[in-house]
C-alpha positions in Angstrom: -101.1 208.1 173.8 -98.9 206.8 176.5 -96.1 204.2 175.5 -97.4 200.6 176.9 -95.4 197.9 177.2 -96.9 194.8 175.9 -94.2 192.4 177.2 -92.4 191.2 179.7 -89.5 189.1 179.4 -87.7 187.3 182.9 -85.0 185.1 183.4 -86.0 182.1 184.9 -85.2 178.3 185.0 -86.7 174.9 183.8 -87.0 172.1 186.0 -83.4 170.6 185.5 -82.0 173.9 186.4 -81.2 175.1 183.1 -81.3 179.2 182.6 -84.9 180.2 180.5 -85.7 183.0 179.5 -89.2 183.5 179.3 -91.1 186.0 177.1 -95.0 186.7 177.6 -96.9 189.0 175.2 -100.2 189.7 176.8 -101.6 192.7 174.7 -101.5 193.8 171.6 -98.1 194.5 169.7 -96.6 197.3 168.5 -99.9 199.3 168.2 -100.0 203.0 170.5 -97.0 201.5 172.6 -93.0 201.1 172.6 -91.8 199.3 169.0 -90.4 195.5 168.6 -86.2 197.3 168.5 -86.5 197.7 172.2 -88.2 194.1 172.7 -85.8 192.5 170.6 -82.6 194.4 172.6 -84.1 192.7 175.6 -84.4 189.7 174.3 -81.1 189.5 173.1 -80.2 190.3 176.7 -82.3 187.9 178.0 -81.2 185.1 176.0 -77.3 185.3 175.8 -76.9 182.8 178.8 -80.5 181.0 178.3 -80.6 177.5 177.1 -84.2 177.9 175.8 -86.5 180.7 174.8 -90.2 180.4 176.1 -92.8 182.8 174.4 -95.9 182.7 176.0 -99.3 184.5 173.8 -102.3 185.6 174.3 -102.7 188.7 172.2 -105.1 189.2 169.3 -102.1 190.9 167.1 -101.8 194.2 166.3 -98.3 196.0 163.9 -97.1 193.1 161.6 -93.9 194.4 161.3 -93.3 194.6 164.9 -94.4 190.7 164.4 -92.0 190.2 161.4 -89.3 192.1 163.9 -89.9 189.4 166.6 -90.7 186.4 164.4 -86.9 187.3 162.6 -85.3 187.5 166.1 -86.9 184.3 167.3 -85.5 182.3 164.3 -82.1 183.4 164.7 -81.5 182.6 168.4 -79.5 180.0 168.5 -81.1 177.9 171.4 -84.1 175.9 171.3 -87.7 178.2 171.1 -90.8 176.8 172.8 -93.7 178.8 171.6 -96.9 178.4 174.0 -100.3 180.2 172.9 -101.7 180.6 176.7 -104.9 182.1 174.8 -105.5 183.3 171.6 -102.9 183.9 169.1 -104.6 186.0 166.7 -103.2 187.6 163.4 -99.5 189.2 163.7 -99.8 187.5 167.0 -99.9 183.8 165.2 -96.8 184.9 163.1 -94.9 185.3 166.2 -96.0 181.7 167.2 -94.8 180.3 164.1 -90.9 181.0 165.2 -91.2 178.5 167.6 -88.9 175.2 167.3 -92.2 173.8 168.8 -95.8 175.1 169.7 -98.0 174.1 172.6 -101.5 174.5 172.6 -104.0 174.5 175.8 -106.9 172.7 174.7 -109.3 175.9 174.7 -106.7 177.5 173.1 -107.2 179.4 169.7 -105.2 180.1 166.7 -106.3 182.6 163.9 -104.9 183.5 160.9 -106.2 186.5 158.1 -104.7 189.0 155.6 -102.9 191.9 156.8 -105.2 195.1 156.6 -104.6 198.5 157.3 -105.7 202.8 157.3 -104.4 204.5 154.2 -105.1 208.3 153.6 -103.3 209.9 150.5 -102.7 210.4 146.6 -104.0 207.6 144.5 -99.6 206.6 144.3 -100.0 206.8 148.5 -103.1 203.9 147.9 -100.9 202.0 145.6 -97.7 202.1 147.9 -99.6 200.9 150.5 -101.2 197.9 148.8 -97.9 197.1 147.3 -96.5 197.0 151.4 -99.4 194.7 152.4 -99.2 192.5 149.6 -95.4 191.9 150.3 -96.2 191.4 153.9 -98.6 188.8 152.8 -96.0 187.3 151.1 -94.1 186.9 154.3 -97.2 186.0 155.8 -97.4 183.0 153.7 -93.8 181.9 154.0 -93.8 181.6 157.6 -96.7 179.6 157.6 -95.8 177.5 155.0 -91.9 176.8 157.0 -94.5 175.7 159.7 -97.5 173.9 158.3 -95.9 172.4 155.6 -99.5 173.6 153.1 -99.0 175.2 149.7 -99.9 178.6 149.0 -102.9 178.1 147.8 -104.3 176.2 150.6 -103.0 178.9 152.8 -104.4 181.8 151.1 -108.0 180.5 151.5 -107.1 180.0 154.5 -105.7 183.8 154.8 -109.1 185.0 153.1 -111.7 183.4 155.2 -110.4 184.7 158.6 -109.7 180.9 159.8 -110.0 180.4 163.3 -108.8 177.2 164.6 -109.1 175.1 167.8 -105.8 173.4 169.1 -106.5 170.5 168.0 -107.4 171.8 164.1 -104.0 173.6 164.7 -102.4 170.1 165.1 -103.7 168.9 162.7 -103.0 171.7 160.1 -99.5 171.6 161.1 -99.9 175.0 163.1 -98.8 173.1 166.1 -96.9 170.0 167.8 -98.6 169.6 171.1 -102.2 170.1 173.3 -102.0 170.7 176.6 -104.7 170.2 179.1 -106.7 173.2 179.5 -106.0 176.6 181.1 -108.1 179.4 182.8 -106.5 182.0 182.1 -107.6 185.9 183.8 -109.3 188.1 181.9 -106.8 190.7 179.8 -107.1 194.6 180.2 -107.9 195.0 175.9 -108.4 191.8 174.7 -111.8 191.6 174.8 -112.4 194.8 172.7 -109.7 194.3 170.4 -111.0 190.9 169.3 -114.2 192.4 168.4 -112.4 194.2 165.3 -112.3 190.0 163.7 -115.1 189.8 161.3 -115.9 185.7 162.9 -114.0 185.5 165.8 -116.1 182.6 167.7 -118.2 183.0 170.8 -115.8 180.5 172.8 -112.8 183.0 172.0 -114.8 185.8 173.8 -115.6 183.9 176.5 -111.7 182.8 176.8 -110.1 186.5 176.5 -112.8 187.7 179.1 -112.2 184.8 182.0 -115.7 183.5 181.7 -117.5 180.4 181.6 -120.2 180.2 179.1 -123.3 179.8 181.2 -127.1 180.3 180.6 -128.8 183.4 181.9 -132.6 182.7 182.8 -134.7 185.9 182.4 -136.9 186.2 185.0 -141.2 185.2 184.3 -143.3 188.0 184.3 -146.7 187.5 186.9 -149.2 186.0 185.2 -152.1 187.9 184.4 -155.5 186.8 183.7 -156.4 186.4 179.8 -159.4 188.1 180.3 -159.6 190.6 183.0 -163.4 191.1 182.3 -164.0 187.3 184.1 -165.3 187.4 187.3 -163.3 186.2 190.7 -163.7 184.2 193.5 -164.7 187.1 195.9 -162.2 187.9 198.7 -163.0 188.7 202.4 -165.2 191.9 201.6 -166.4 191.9 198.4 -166.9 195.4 196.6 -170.6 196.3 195.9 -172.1 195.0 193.0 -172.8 198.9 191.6 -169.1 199.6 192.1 -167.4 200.3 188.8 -165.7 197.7 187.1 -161.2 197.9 188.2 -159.1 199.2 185.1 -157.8 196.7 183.0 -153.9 195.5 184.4 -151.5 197.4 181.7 -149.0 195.6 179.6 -145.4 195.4 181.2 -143.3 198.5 179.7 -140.6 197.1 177.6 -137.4 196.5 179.6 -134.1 197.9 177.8 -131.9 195.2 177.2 -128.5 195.9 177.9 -125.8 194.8 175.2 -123.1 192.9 176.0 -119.5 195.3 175.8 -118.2 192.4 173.3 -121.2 192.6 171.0 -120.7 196.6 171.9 -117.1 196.8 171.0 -117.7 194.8 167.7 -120.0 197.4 166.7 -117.0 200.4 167.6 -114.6 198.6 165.4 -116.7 197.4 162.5 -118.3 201.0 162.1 -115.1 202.7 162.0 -113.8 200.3 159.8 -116.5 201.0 157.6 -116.2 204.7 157.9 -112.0 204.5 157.5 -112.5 205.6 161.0 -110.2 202.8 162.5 -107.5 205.0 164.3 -110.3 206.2 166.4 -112.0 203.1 167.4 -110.2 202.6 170.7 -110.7 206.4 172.0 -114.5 205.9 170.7 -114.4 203.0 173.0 -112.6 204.7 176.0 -114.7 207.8 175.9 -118.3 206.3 175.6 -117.2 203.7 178.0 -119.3 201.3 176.0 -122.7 202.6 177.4 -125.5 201.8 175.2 -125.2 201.8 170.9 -127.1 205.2 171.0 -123.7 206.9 173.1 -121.4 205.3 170.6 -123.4 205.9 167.3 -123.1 209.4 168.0 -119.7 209.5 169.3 -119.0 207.4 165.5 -121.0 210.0 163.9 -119.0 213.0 165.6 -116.0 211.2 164.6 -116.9 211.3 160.9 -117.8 215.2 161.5 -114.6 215.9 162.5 -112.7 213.3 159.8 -114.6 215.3 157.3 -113.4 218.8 158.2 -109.6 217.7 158.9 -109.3 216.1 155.6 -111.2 219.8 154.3 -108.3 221.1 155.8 -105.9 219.2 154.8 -104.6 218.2 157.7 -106.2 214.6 157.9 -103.4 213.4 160.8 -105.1 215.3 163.1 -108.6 213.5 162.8 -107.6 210.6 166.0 -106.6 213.7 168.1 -109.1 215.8 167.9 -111.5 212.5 168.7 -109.2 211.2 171.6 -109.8 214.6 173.4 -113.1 214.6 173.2 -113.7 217.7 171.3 -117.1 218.2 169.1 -116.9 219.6 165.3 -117.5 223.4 166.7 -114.4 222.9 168.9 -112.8 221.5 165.8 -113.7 223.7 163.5 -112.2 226.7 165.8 -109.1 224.9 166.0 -108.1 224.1 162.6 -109.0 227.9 161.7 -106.9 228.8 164.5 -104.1 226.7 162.8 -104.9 227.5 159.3 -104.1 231.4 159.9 -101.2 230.7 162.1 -99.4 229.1 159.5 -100.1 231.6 156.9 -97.8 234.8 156.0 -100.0 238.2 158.0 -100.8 240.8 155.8 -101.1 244.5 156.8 -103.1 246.8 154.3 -102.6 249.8 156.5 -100.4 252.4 154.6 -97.9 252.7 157.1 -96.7 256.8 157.7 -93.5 258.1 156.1 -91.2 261.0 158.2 -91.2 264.1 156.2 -87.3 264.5 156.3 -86.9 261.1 154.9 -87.2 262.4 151.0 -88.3 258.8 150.7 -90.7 257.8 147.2 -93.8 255.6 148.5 -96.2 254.6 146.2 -94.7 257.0 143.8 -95.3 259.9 145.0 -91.9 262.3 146.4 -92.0 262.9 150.2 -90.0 266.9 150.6 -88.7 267.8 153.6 -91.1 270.9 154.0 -93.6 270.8 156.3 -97.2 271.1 154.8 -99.3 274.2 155.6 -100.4 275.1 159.0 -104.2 276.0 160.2 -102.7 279.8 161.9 -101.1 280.5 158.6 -104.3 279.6 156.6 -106.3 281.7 159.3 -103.8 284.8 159.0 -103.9 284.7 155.3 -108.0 284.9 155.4 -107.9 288.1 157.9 -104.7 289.8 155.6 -107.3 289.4 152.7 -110.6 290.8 154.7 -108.5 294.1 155.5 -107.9 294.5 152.0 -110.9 294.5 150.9 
């Protein structure tokens, strides 16, 4: 996938004429775009002549080392660090938060913090590695926390287990933050929306914030009213029909209308059914290629997903399962092209006994090749007549 930059970082200045430099992250970090060693060479760029740092977030996360990258650089500048969750600061994206000297909070702003979780394909060692890495950057998790909210570990880590989501003013109160600002509106972001939905309880309010909407009440519209029993008789119109006419049909019940999903409930169902399936690498081309239709279109794009999961990791080439989903290809197409790959990578074998020259005196297979041509058809034939005449 193309590199996308999640950041932008400007030089600006405060309102005593002081140099600022000002860092937003808007999207998610690290994930599918360029890593944190490029944002923290322009950050140290940025900041050599600033007075103050300014890291503005609304992101729901994304690569917590990229966070722990960021979070490390923010703590070491020198200057003072103003840390200002426009939106949502969600997962790795509340770590980076917690570098700030001090955070400010929008009232309808929204702080969550979780355990780390990740996709692991491998050995039962591989499994094990991999746990060992997330429960050390848990560890990390907890100490940056802690430096900010002053709570023990304990308190944190039920914290970290129950996905706790938390309005400014329960992050003031928890120590996650210094200050609540009035209240933002804030334009809707190009993923947010569908990243969020990967949270297992991310609130209704936080949807509504990441999308630029209002909650408001939609009023379905009331049917016509029909008559409880149609048999009854009328008042009689103009022209009434003749008594002997037959009785009208019955009205019909209303076919049922199809109720469109909302894409947040939508995308929720994406990322919580690849999660389920170990399918999470795929979730955002599952999203970009049914365009969020209806559940049918995505249920079968999951289950063509799983298809071709299940024949990658048959071939042992599992790496190539997000791929193969991200161009669209069905299992037939896949199928073709791992075979296609398979024999290409294997040694070609040629069973055809390859011919030997006759001068070469060369031994193949054992058996002596002369230099003497073998017998000819004419000599056979003159042989035959030579032994006719004699007899």
């Amino acid at each position: 996938m193309k590199n996308r930059k999640w950041w932008d970082i400007r030089a600006m200045t405060n309102a005593q004429g002081a140099a600022v430099a000002e860092i937003r992250i808007y999207d998610e970090i690290g994930f599918w775009g360029t890593d944190a060693k490029t944002f923290v060479s322009q950050l140290d760029e940025a900041a050599a002549n600033a007075a103050e740092v300014v890291v503005a977030i609304n992101s729901p996360g994304g690569d917590v080392f990229d966070a722990f990258a960021i979070y490390n650089a923010l703590r070491r500048y020198a200057g003072r660090v103003t840390a200002r969750i426009d939106g949502v600061a969600a997962s790795a994206a509340s770590l980076v938060a917690m570098a700030g000297d001090r955070i400010v909070m929008p009232e309808n702003a929204m702080l969550m913090i979780h355990n780390p979780w990740t996709v692991a394909l491998g050995t039962a060692a591989d499994l094990r590695a991999t746990a060992d890495s997330m429960d050390k950057a848990r560890d990390g998790i907890l100490a940056a926390y802690r430096n900010k909210s002053g709570k023990t570990d304990e308190e944190l880590t039920a914290m970290l287990d129950a996905e706790t989501w938390m309005t400014a003013a329960e992050a003031k109160e928890a120590g996650f933050a210094d200050e609540i600002e009035a209240p933002v509106k804030l334009a809707a972001t190009a993923r947010a929306a569908d990243l969020l939905a990967r949270f297992q309880s991310a609130p209704s309010s936080v949807q509504a914030l990441v999308d630029g909407t209002d909650d408001t009440t939609t009023t379905a519209e009331t049917p016509p009213t029909v008559p409880t029993n149609p048999t009854e008789p009328t008042a009689p119109g103009p022209n009434p029909p003749p008594a002997d006419d037959p009785p009208a049909p019955a009205p019909q019940d209303p076919e049922p209308v199809a109720v469109q999903e909302e894409p947040g409930v939508l995308a929720a169902h994406v990322f919580n059914a690849c999660r389920a399936a170990n399918l999470s690498m795929c979730a955002e081309s599952i999203v970009t290629l049914t365009a969020l239709k209806d559940r049918a279109t995505i249920d079968a794009a999951i289950r063509n997903a799983t298809d071709i999961a299940g024949l990658c990791l048959a071939a042992k080439l599992p790496e190539l399962t997000a791929q193969f989903v991200s161009d669209g290809l069905n299992p037939d197409q896949v199928r073709a092209r791992l075979f296609d790959r398979v024999t290409q990578s294997q040694p070609r074998v040629n069973n055809r006994q390859q011919p030997v020259p006759h001068d070469t005196g060369r031994s193949v297979l054992g058996t002596t090749q002369g230099t003497t041509p073998g017998p000819k058809a004419s000599s056979i034939y003159a042989a035959r007549k030579g032994v006719a005449k004699s007899l």
